[in-house]
N, C-alpha and C positions, 0 to 999 in steps of 0.2 A: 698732286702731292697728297701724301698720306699722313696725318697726322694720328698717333696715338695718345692718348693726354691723360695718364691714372687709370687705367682701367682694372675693375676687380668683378670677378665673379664667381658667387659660386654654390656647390649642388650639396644640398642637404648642408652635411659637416665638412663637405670637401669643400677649400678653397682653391680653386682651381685656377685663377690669375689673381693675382696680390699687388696693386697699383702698376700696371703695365705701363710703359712711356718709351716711344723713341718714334724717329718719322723715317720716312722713303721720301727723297726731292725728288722732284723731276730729272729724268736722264740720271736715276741712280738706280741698282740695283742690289737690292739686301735680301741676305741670306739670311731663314730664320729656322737655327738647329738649337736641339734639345733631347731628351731620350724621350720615350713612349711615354705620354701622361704627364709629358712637363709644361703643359698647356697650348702649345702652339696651334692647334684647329682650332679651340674654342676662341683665342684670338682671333684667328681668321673670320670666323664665323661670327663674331662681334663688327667686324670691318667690315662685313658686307651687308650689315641690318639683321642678321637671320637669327640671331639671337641680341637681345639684349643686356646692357652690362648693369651688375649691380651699381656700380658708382663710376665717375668718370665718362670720356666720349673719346671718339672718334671722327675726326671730320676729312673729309676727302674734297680735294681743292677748296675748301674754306665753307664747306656745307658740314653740318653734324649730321651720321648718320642714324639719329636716335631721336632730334627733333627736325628734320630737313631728308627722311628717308627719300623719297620719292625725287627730290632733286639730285641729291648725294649718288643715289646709285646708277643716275645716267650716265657717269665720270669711271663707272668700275667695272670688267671682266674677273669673270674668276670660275676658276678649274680647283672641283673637289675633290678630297681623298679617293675615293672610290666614287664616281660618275655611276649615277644608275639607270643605263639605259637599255632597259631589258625587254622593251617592245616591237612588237609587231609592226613597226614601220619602217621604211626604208628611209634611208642615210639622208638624201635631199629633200626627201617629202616631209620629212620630221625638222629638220633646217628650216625650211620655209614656214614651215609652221613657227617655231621659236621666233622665227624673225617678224613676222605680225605681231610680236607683241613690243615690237619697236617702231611701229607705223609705218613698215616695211613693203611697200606694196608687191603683190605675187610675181612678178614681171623681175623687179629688180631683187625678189628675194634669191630667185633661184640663178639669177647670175652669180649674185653675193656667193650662194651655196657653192656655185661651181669652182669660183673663186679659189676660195677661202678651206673647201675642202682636199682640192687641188694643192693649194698650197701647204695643205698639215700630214699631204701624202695620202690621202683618200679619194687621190682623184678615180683608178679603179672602185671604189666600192660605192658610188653615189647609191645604185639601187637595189645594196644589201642591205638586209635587214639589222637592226642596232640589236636585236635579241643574239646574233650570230657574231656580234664583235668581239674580238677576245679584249681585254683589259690595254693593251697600249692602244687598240682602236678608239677605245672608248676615249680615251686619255685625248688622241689626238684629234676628235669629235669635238669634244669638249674643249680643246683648244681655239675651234673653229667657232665652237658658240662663243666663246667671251669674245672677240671680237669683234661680232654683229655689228653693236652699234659705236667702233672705232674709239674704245675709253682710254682715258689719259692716266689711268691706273690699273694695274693687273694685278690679284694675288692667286698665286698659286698655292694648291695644297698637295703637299709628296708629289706635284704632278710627274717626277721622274721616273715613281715606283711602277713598275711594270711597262715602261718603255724600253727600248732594246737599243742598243748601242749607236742606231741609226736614228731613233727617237731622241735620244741622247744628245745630239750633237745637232739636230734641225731644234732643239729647245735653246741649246746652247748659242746657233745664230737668231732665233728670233729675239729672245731676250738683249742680246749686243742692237739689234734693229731696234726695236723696244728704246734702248737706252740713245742711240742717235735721235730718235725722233722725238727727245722729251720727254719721256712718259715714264712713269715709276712703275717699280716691281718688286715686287714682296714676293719671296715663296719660302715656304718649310720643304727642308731635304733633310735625309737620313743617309745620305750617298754624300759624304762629307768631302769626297774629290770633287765629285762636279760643281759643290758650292763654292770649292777654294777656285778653279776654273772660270765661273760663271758670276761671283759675286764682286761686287765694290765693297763691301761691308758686310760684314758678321755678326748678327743678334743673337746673343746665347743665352736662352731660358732655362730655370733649373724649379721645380717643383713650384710652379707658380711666378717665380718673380726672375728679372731681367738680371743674372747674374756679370755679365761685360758684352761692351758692343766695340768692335775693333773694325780698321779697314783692312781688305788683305794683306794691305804690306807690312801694319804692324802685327799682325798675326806670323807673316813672313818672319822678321825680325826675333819673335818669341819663339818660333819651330826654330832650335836648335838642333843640328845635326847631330847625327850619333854613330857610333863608331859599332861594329863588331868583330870581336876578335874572336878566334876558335886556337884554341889550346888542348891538345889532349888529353894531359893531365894538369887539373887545374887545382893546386892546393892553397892553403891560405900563403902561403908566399907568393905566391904567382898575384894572389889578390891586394896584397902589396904595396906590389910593386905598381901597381895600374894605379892603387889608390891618390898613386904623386901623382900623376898625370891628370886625374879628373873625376868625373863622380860615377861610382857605378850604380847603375839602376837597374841592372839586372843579373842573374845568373842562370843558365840554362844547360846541365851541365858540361857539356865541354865550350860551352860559349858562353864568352861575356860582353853584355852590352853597357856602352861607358859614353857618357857626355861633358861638356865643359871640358874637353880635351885644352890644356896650355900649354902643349910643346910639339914641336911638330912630329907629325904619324911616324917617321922615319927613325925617331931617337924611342920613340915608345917600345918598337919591335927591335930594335938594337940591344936594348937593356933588356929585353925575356931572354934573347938569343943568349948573350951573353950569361944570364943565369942559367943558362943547359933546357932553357925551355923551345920547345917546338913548337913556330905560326906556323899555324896551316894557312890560317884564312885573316884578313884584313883589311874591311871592307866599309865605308862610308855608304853612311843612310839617311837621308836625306830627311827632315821631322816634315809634317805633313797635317793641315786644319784640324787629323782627328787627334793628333797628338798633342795638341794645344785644347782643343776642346774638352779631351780627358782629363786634362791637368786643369782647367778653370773648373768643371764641377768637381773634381776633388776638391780642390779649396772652397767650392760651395758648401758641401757639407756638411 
C-alpha cells in the first residue's frame, strides 16, 4: 500500500507540490494525470526516496520512506520518465548486474533475466546492447527491472510514452495481473484513454495540489455525451432552436456541438427540418476521461 500523507515541495520560489495526500490499496490501480509541470514526477520521485519532501511523508506498507528508506524501498518497483540506459552493455549482462544488488545470486540472476525479459518482450534482444534500444525498449527493460525483487508496489512514470500499441496493451495486462495478485500501482499518463482503460481511480493534479480524485465510473457518470449536428447554413435562429434542447458548447462553423440534450434526438432534427433547415449529419459522441479532466482544471483555475 502506498500511502501519501501532506506532502509539499519545493525549488527555489516554485512550489511544486502543495500538501499532496491520497493512497493506492493493494489490488488497486490509480491513475495520476495532470498537464506538464503539474507535479506528478516530483511526486513519484518523493515515493520512491529519491528526493525528499519539504513537509509531510510517504510510507509504503507502513514504513516511511524518509525515515525507514532502506526498508520502505524493498516493497517498491518503479519505471522512470525517460530510463537512461545508454551503455555499452548487453540486455542480460546489465540485468544480472542490477540484480546483485538484491542478493541475487549470478545463477538465478540470469534465469530471473531470461524470465522476466522474456516476459516484457525482449526475449530476442538478451545480447543487445542497451546503448542501441530505442525508447519503448528501454521502457520495457525497465519494466523488467522493477520487478527483480517481486514488490508489492509499483509506480510508474509516463511509462506508456514511447511504447507502441503492442507495448500498450502488454502494460495494460500486467497492470490487471498486478491488481489480481494484491499489489498497488500508481502511474502518471498523458494518454488519457489508456488511464480511463487501465485505471480503478483517477488522481488529478493541477499546479501543485490534488484538485479531485474519482473512480472510473464516477468519471463515467460526469463524461456526458455530446451530440453533433452539421447544418449548412447555421444562423442565430437555427441556434435557437437547439438552445430548447440543451447547452451549446460549441460552434464550428457549419457544426454545432450541444450537451445536456432533454428530448429525444428524433424531435430535435424534426424541429430544424420543419424550420426549412438541412441535417446533414447527427451524430452522438461519446464524452471521454480527457473531457472531464479539461473541465476539472478549468474549474481549478
Amino acid at each position: 500500500m502506498i500511502e501519501i500523507d501532506g506532502i509539499s515541495k519545493s525549488f527555489g520560489s516554485l512550489k511544486a507540490l502543495d500538501r499532496v495526500s491520497f493512497s493506492v490499496k493493494n489490488g488497486e490501480i490509480v491513475g495520476y494525470v495532470g498537464l506538464n509541470g503539474a507535479g506528478k514526477t516530483t511526486t513519484i520521485r518523493i515515493c520512491i526516496g529519491v528526493l525528499n519532501p519539504d513537509s509531510g511523508d510517504v510510507k509504503i506498507n507502513g514504513y516511511s520512506i524518509t525515515y525507514e528508506k532502506r526498508i520502505a524501498s524493498r516493497y517498491i518497483g518503479w519505471v522512470p520518465e525517460l530510463p537512461i540506459f545508454e551503455l555499452d552493455e548487453k540486455a542480460l549482462n546489465y540485468f544480472v548486474y542490477l540484480a546483485g544488488y538484491y542478493g541475487i545470486s549470478y545463477t538465478e540472476a540470469r534465469s530471473l533475466g531470461r524470465k522476466l525479459l522474456e516476459e516484457v518482450g525482449l526475449g530476442n534482444a538478451l545480447n543487445m546492447k542497451l546503448k542501441n534500444f530505442s525508447l519503448g525498449m528501454k521502457k520495457r527493460f525497465a519494466l523488467a527491472v522493477s520487478m527483480i525483487n517481486n514488490p508489492s508496489n509499483f509506480l510508474f512514470d509516463e511509462v506508456l510514452n514511447g511504447l507502441d500499441p503492442q507495448g500498450i496493451a502488454f502494460f495494460r495486462e500486467l497492470t490487471k495481473r498486478f491488481k489480481k495478485e494484491n499489489r498497488a500501482v500508481l502511474f502518471s499518463s498523458h494518454i488519457l484513454k489508456e488511464v480511463e482503460d487501465i485505471a480503478d481511480k483517477v488522481v488529478f493534479i493541477h499546479r501543485g495540489r490534488i484538485v479531485k480524485i474519482m473512480t472510473i465510473d464516477e468519471i463515467k457518470s460526469m463524461a456526458k455525451p455530446k451530440f453533433i449536428i452539421k447544418i449548412p447554413s447555421i444562423d442565430e435562429r437555427a441556434i435557437d432552436i437547439l438552445k430548447k434542447y440543451g447547452d451549446i458548447i460549441n460552434i464550428d462553423r457549419d457544426t454545432i456541438h450541444i450537451e445536456n440534450i432533454s428530448r429525444d434526438i428524433s424531435e430535435i432534427v424534426e424541429d430544424l427540418v420543419k424550420k426549412g433547415y438541412r441535417v446533414e449529419e447527427f451524430k452522438k459522441e461519446e464524452a471521454s476521461l480527457e473531457d472531464v479532466f479539461f473541465k476539472i482544471i478549468g474549474e481549478a483555475k
